[in-house]
C-alpha positions as CSV (number, residue, x, y, z in Angstrom):
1,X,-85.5,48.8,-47.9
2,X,-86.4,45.5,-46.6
3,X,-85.1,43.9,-42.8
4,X,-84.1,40.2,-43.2
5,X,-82.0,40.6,-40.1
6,X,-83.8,39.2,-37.2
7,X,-81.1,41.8,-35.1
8,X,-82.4,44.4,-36.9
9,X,-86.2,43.2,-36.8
10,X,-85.9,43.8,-33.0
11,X,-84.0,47.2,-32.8
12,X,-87.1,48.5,-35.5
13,X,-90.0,46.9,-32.8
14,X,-88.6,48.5,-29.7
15,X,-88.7,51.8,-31.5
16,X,-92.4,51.3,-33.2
17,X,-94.4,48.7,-31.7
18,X,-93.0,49.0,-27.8
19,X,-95.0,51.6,-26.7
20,X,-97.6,52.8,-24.5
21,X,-100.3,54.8,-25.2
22,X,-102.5,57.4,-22.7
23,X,-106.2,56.6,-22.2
24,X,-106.9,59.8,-21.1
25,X,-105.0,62.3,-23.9
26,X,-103.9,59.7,-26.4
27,X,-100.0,60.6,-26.6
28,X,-97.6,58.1,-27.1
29,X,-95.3,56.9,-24.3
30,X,-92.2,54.6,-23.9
31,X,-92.6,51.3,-22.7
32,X,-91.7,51.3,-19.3
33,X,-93.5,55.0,-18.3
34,X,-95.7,54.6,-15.4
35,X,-97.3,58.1,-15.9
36,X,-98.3,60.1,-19.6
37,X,-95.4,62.7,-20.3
38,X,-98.7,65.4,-21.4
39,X,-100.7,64.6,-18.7
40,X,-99.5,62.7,-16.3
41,X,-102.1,60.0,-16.2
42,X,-100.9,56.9,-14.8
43,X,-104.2,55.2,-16.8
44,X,-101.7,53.6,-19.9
45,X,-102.5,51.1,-22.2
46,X,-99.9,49.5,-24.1
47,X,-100.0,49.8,-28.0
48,X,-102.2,47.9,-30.6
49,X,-100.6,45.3,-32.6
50,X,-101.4,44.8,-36.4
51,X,-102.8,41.6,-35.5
52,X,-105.3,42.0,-33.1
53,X,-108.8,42.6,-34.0
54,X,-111.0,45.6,-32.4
C-alpha cells in the first residue's frame, strides 16, 4: 500500500513519528505529554527521525 496523498502523509506522521520518548524507562509517549505514562518522569525526549545520524 503506498501514500501519495500528502493528507494522508500527515494523518500516518502524527500517529508514528510524533512522539515522545522516556529517558528514564524508554516507553513511548504522545506528543504533547509532559510526564511518562509508566513512570512519571517528566525527563522526555522527543523521537528520532530516520534522518538523523547517532
Amino acid at each position: 500500500m503506498s501514500l501519495r496523498d500528502p493528507v494522508k502523509i500527515e494523518i500516518a506522521r502524527g500517529h508514528r513519528i510524533k512522539k515522545t520518548v522516556c529517558r528514564s524507562c524508554g516507553a513511548t509517549n504522545p506528543f504533547k505529554a509532559t510526564k511518562c505514562r509508566k513512570c512519571r518522569s517528566k525527563n522526555l525526549r522527543p523521537k528520532r527521525t530516520k534522518g538523523k545520524a547517532r
